[in-house]
mmCIF file of the N, C-alpha and C atoms, coordinates in Angstrom:
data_MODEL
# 
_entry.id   MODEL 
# 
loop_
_atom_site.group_PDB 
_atom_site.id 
_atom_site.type_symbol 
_atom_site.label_atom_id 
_atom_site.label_alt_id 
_atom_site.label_comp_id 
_atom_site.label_asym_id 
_atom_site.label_entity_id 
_atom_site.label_seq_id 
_atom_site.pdbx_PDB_ins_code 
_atom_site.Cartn_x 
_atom_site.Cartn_y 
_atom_site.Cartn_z 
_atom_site.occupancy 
_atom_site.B_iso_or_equiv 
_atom_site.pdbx_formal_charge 
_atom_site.auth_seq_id 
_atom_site.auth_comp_id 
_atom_site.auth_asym_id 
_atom_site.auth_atom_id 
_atom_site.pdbx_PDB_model_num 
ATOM 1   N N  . UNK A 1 1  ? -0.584  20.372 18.246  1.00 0.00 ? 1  UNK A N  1 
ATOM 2   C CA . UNK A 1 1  ? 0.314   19.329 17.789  1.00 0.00 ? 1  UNK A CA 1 
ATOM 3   C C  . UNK A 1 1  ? 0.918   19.739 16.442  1.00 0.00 ? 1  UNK A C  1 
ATOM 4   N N  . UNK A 1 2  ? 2.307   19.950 16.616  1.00 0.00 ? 2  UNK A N  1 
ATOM 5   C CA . UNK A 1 2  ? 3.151   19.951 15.124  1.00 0.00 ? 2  UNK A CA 1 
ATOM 6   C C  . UNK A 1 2  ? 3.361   18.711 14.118  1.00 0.00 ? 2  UNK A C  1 
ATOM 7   N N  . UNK A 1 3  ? 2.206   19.021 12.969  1.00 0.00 ? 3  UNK A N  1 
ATOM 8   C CA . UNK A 1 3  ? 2.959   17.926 12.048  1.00 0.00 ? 3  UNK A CA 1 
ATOM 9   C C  . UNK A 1 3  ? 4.592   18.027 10.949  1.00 0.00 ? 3  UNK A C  1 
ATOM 10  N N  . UNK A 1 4  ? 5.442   16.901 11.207  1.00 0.00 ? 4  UNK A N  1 
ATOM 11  C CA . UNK A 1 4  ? 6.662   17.023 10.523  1.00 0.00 ? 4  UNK A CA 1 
ATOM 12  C C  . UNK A 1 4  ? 6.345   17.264 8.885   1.00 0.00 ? 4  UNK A C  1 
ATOM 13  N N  . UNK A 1 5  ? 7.167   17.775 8.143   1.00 0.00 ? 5  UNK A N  1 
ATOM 14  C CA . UNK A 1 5  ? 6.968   18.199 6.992   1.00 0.00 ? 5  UNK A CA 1 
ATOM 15  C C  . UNK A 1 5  ? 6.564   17.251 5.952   1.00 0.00 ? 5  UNK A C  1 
ATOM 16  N N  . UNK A 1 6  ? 7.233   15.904 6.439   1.00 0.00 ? 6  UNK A N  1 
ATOM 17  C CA . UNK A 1 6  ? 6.728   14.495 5.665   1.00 0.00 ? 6  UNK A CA 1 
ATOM 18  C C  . UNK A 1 6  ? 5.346   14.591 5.412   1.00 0.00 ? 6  UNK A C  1 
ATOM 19  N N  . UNK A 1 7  ? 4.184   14.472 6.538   1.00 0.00 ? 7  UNK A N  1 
ATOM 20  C CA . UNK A 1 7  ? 2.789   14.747 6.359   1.00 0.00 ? 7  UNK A CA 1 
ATOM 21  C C  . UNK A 1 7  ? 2.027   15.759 5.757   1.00 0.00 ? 7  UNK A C  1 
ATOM 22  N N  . UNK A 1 8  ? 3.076   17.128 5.767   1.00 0.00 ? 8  UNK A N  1 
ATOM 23  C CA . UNK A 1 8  ? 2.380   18.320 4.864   1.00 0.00 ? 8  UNK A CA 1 
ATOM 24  C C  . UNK A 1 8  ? 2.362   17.417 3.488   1.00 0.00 ? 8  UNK A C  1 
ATOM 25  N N  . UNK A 1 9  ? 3.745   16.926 2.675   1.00 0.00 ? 9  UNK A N  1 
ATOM 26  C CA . UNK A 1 9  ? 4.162   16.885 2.231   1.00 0.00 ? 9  UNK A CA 1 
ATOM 27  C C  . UNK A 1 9  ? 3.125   15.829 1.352   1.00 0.00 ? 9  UNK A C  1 
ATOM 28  N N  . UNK A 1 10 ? 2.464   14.867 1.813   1.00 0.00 ? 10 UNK A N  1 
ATOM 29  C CA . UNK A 1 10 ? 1.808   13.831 1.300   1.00 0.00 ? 10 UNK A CA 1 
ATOM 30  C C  . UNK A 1 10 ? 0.856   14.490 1.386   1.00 0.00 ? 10 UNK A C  1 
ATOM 31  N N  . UNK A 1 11 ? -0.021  15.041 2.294   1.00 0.00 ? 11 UNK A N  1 
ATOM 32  C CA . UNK A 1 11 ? -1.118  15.481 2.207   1.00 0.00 ? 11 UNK A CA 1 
ATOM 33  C C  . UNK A 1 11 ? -1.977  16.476 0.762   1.00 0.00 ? 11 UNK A C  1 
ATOM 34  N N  . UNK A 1 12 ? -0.286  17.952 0.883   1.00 0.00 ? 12 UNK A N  1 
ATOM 35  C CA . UNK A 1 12 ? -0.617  18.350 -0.525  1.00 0.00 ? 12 UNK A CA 1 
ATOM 36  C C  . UNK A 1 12 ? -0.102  17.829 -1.922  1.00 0.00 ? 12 UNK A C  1 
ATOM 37  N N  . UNK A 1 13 ? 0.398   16.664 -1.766  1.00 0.00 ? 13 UNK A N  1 
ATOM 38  C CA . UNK A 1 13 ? 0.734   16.246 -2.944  1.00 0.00 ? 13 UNK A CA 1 
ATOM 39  C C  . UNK A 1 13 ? -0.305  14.856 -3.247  1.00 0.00 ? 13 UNK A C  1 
ATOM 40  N N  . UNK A 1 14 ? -1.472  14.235 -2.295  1.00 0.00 ? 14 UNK A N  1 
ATOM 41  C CA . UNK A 1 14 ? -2.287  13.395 -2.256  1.00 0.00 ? 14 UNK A CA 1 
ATOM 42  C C  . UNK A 1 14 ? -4.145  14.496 -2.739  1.00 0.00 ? 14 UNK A C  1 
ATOM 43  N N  . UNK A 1 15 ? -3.537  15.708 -2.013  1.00 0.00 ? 15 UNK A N  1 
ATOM 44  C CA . UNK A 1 15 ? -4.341  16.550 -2.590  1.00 0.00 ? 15 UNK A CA 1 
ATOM 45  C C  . UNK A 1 15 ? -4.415  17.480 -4.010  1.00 0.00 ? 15 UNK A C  1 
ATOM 46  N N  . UNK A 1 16 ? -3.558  17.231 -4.252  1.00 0.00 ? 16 UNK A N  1 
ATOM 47  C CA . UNK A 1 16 ? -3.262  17.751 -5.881  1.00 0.00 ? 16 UNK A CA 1 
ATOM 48  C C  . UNK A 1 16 ? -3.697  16.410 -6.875  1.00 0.00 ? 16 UNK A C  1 
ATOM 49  N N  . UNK A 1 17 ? -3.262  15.518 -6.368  1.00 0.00 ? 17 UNK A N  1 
ATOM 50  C CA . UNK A 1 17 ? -3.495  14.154 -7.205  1.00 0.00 ? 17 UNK A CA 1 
ATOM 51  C C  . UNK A 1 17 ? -5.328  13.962 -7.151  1.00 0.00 ? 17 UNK A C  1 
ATOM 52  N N  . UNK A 1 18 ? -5.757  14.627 -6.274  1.00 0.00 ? 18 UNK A N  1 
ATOM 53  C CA . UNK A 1 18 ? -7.720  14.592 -5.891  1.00 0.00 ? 18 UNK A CA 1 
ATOM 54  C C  . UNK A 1 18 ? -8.178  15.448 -7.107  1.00 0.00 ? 18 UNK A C  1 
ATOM 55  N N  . UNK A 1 19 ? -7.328  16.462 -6.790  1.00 0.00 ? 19 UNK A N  1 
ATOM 56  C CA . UNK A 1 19 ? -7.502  17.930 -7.649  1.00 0.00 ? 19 UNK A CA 1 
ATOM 57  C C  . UNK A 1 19 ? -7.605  17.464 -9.232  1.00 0.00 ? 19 UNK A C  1 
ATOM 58  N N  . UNK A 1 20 ? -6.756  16.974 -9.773  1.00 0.00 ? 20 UNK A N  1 
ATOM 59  C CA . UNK A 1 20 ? -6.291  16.496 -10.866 1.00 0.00 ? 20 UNK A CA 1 
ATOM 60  C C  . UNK A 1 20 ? -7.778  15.546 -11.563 1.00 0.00 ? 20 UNK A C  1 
ATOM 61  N N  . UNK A 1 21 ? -7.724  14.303 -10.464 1.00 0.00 ? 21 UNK A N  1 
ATOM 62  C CA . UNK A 1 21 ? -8.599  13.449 -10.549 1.00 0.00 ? 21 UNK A CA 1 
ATOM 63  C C  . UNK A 1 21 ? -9.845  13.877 -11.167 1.00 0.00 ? 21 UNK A C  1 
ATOM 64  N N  . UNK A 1 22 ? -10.189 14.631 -9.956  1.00 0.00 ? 22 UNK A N  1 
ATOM 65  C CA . UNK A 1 22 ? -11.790 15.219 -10.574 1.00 0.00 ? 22 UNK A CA 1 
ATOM 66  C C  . UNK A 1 22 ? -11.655 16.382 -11.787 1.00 0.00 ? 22 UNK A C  1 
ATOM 67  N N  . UNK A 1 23 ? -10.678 17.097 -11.634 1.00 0.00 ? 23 UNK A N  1 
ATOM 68  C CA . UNK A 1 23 ? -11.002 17.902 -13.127 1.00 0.00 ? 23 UNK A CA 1 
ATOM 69  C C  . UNK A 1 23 ? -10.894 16.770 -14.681 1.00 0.00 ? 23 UNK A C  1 
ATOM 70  N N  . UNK A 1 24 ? -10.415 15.593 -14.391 1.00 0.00 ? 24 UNK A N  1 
ATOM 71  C CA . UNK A 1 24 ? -9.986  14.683 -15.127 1.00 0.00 ? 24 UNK A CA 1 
ATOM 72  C C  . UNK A 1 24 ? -11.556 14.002 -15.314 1.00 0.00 ? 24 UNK A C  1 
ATOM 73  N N  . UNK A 1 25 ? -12.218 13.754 -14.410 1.00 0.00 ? 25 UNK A N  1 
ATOM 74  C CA . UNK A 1 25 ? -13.213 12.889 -14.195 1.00 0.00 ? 25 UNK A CA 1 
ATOM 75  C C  . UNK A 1 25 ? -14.559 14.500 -15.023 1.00 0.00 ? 25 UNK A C  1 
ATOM 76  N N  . UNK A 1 26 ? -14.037 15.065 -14.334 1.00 0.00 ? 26 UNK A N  1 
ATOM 77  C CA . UNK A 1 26 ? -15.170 16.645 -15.323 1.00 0.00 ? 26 UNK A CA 1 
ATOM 78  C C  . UNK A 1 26 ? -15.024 17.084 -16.637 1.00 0.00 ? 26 UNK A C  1 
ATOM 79  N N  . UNK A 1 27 ? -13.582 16.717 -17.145 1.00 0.00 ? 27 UNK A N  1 
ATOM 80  C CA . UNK A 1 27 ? -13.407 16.502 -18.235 1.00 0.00 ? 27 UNK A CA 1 
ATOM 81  C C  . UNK A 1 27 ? -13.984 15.766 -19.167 1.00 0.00 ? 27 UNK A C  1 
ATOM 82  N N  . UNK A 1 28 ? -14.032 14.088 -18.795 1.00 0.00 ? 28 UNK A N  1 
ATOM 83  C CA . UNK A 1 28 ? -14.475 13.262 -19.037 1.00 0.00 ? 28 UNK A CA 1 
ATOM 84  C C  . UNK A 1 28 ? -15.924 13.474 -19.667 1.00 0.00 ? 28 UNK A C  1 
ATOM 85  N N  . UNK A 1 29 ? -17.007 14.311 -18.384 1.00 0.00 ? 29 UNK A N  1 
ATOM 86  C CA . UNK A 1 29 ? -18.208 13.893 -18.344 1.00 0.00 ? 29 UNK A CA 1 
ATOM 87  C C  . UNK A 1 29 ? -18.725 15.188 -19.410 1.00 0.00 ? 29 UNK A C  1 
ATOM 88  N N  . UNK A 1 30 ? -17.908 16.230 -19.297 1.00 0.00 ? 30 UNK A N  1 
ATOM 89  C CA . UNK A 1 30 ? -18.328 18.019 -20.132 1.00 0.00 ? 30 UNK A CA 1 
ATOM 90  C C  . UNK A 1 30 ? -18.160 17.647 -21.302 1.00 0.00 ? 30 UNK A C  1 
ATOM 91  N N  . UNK A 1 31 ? -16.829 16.887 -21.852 1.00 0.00 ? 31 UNK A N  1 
ATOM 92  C CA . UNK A 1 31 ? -16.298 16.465 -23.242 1.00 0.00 ? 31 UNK A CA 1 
ATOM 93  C C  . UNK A 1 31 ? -15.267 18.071 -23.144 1.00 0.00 ? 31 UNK A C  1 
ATOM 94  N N  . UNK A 1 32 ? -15.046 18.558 -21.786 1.00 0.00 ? 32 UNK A N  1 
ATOM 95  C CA . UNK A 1 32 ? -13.762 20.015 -22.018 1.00 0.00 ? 32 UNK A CA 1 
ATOM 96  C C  . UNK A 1 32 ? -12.908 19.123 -21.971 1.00 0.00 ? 32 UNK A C  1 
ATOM 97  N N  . UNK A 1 33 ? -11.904 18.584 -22.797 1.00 0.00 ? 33 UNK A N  1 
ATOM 98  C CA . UNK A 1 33 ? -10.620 18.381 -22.594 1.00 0.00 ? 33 UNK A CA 1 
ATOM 99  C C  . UNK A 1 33 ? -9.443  19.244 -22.336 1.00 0.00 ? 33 UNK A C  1 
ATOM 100 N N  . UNK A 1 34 ? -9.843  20.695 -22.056 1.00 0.00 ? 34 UNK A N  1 
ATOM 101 C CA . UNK A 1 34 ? -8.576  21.498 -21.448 1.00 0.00 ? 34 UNK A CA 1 
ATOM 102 C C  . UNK A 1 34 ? -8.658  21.275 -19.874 1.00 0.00 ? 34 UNK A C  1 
ATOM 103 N N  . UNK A 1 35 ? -9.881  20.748 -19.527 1.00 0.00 ? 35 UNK A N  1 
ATOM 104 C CA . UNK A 1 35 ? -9.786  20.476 -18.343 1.00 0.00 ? 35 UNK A CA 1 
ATOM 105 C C  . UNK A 1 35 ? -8.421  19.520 -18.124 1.00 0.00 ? 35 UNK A C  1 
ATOM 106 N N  . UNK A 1 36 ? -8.428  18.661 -18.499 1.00 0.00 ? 36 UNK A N  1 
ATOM 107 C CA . UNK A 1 36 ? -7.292  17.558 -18.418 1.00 0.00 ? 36 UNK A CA 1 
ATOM 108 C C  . UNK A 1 36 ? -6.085  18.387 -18.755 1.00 0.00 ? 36 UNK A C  1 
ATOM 109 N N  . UNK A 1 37 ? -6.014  18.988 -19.068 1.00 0.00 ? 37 UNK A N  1 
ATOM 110 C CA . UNK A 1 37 ? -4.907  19.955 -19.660 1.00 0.00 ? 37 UNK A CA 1 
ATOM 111 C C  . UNK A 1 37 ? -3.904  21.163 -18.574 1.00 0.00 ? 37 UNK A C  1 
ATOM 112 N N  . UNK A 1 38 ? -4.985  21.227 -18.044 1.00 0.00 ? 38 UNK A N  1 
ATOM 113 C CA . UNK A 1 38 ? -5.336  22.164 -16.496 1.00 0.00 ? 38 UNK A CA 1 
ATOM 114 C C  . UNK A 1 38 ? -4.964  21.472 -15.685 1.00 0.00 ? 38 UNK A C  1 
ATOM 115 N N  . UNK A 1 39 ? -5.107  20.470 -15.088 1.00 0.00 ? 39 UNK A N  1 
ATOM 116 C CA . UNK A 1 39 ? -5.839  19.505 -14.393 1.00 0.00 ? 39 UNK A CA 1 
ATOM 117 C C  . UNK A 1 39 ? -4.079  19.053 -14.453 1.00 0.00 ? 39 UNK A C  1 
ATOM 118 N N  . UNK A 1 40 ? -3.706  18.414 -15.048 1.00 0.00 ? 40 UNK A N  1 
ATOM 119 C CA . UNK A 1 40 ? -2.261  17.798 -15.731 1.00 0.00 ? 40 UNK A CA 1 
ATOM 120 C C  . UNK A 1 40 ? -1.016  18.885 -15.080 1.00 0.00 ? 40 UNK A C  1 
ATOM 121 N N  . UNK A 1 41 ? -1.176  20.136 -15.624 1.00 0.00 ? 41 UNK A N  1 
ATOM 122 C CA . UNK A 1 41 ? -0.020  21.016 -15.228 1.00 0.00 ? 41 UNK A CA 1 
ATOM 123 C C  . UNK A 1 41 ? 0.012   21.770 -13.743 1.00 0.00 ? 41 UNK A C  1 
ATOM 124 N N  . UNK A 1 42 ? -1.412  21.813 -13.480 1.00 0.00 ? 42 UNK A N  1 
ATOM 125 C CA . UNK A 1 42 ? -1.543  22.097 -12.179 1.00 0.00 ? 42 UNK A CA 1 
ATOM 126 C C  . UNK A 1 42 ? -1.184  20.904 -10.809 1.00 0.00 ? 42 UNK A C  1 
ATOM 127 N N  . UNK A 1 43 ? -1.054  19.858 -11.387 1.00 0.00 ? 43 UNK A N  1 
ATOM 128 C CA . UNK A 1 43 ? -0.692  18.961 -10.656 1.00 0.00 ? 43 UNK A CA 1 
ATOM 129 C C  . UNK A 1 43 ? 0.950   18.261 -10.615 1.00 0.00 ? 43 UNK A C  1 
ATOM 130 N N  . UNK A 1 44 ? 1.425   18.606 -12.020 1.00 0.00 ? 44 UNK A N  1 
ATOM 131 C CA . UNK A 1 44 ? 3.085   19.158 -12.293 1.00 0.00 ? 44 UNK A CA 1 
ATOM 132 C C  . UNK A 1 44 ? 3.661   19.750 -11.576 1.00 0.00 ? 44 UNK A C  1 
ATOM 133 N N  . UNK A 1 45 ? 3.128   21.047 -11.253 1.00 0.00 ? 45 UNK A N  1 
ATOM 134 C CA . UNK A 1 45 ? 3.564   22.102 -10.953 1.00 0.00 ? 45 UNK A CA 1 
ATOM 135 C C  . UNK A 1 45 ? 3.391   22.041 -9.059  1.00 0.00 ? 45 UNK A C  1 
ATOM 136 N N  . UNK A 1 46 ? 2.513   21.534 -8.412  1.00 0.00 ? 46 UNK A N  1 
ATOM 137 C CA . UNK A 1 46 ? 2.579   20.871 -7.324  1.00 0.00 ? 46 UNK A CA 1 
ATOM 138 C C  . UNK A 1 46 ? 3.374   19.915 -6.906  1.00 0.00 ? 46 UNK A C  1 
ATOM 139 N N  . UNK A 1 47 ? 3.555   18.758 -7.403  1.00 0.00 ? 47 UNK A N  1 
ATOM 140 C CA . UNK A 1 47 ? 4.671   17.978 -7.569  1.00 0.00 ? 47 UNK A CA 1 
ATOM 141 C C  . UNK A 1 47 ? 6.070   18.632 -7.658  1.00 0.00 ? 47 UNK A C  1 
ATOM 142 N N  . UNK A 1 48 ? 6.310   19.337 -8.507  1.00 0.00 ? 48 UNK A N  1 
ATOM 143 C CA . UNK A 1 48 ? 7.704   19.872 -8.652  1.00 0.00 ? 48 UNK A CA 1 
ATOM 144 C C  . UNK A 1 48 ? 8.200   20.813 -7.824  1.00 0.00 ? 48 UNK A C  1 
ATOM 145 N N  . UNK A 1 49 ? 7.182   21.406 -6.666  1.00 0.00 ? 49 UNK A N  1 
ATOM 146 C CA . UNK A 1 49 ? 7.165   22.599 -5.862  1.00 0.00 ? 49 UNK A CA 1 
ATOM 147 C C  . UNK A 1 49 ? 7.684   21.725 -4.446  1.00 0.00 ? 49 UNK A C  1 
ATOM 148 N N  . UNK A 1 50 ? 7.227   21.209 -4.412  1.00 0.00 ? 50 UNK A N  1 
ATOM 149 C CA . UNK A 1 50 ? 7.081   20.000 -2.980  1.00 0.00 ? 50 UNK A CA 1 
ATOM 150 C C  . UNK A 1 50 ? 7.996   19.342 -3.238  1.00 0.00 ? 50 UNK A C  1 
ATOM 151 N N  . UNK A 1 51 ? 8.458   18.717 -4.202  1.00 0.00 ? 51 UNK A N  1 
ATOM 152 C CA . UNK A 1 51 ? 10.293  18.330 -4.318  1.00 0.00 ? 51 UNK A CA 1 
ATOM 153 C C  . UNK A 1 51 ? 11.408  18.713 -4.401  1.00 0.00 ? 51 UNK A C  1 
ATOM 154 N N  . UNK A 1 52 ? 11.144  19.779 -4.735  1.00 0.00 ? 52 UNK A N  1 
ATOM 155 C CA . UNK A 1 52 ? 12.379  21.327 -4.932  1.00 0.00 ? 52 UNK A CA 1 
ATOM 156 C C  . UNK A 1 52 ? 11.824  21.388 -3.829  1.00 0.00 ? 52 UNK A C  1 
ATOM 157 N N  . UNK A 1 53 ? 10.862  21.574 -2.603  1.00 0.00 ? 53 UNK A N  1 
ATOM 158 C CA . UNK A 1 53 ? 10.995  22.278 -1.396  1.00 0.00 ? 53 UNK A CA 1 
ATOM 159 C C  . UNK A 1 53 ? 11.745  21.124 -0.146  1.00 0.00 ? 53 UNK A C  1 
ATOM 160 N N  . UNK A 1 54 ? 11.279  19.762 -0.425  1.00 0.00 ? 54 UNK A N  1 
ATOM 161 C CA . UNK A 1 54 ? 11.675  18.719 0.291   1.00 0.00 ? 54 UNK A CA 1 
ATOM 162 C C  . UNK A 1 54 ? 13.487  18.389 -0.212  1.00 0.00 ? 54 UNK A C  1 
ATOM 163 N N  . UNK A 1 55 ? 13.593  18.569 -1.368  1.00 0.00 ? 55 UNK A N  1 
ATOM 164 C CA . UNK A 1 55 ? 15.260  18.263 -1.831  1.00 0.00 ? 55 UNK A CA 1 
ATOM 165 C C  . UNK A 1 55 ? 15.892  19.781 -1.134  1.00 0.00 ? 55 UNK A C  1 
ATOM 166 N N  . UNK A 1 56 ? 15.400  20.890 -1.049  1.00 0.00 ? 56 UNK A N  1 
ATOM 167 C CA . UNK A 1 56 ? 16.203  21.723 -0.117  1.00 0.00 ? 56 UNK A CA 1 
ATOM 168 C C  . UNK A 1 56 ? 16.685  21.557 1.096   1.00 0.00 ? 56 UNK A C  1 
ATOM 169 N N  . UNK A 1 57 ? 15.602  21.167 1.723   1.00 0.00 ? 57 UNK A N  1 
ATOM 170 C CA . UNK A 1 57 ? 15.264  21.068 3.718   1.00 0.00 ? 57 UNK A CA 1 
ATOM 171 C C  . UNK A 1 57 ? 16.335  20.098 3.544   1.00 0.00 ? 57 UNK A C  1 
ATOM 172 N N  . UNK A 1 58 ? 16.700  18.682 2.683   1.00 0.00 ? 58 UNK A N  1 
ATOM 173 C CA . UNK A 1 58 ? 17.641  17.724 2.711   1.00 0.00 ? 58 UNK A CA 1 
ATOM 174 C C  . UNK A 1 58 ? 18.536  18.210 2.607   1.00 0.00 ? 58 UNK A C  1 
ATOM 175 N N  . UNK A 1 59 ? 18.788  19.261 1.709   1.00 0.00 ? 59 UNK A N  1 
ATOM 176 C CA . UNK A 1 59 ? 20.627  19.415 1.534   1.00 0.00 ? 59 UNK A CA 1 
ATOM 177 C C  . UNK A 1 59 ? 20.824  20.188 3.045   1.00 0.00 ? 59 UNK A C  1 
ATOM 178 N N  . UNK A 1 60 ? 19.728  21.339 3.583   1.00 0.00 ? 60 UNK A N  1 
ATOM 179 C CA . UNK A 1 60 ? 20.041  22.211 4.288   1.00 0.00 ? 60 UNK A CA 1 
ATOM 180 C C  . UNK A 1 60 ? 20.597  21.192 5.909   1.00 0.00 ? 60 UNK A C  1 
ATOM 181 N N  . UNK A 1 61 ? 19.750  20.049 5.668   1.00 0.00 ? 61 UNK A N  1 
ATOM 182 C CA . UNK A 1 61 ? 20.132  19.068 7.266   1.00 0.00 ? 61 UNK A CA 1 
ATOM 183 C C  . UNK A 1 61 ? 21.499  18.583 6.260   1.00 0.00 ? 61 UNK A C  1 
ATOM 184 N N  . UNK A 1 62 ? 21.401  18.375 5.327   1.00 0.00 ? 62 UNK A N  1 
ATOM 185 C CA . UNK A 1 62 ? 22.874  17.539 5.384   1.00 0.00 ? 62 UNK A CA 1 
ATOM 186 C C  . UNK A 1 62 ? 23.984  18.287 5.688   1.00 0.00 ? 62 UNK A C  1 
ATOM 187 N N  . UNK A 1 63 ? 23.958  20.021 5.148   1.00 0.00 ? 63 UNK A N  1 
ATOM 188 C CA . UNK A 1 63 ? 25.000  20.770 5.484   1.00 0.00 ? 63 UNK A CA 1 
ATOM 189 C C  . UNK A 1 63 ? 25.540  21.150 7.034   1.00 0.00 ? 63 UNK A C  1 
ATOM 190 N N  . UNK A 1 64 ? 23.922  21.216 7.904   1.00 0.00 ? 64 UNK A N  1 
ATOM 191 C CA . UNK A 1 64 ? 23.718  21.427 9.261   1.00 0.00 ? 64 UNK A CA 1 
ATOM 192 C C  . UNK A 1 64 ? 24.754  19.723 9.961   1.00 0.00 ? 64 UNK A C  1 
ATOM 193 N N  . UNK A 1 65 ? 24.583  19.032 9.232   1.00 0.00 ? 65 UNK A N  1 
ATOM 194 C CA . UNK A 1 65 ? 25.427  17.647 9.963   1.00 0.00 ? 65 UNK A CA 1 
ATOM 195 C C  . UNK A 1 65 ? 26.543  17.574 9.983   1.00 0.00 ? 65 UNK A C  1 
ATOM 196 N N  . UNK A 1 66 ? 27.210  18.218 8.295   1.00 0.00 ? 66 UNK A N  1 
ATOM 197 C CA . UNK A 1 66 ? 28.452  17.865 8.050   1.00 0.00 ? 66 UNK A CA 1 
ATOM 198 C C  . UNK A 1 66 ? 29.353  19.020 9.094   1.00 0.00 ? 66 UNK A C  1 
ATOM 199 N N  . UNK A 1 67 ? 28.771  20.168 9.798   1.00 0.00 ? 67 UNK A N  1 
ATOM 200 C CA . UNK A 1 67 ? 29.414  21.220 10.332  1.00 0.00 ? 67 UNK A CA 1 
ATOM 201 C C  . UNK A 1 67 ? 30.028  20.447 12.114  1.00 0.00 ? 67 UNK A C  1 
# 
């Protein structure tokens, strides 16, 4: 079964937000605050990958429509 890109799409960006969480929550408990630091940009940088990849696939169907 093929999942549509919508579900990748939440999945690794629901999984980056886990990711985040617990280095946030290990932060917390170590007293490392670069964890949060880590934790913060690595989850940026997921986010911004997955929207630049989802705002492409959009323009690429919108160009595929307008033809």
């Amino acid at each position: 079964m093929k999942m549509p890109f919508s579900t990748w799409y939440t999945i690794i960006t629901v999984a980056a937000g886990l990711a985040f969480a617990a280095m946030a929550l290990a932060a917390y408990a170590t007293g490392n605050n670069s964890l949060i630091f880590i934790g913060m940009g690595f989850f940026m940088a997921i986010c911004m990958t997955m929207t630049s990849i989802h705002a492409q696939r959009q323009q690429k169907a919108r160009k595929a429509a307008s033809k």
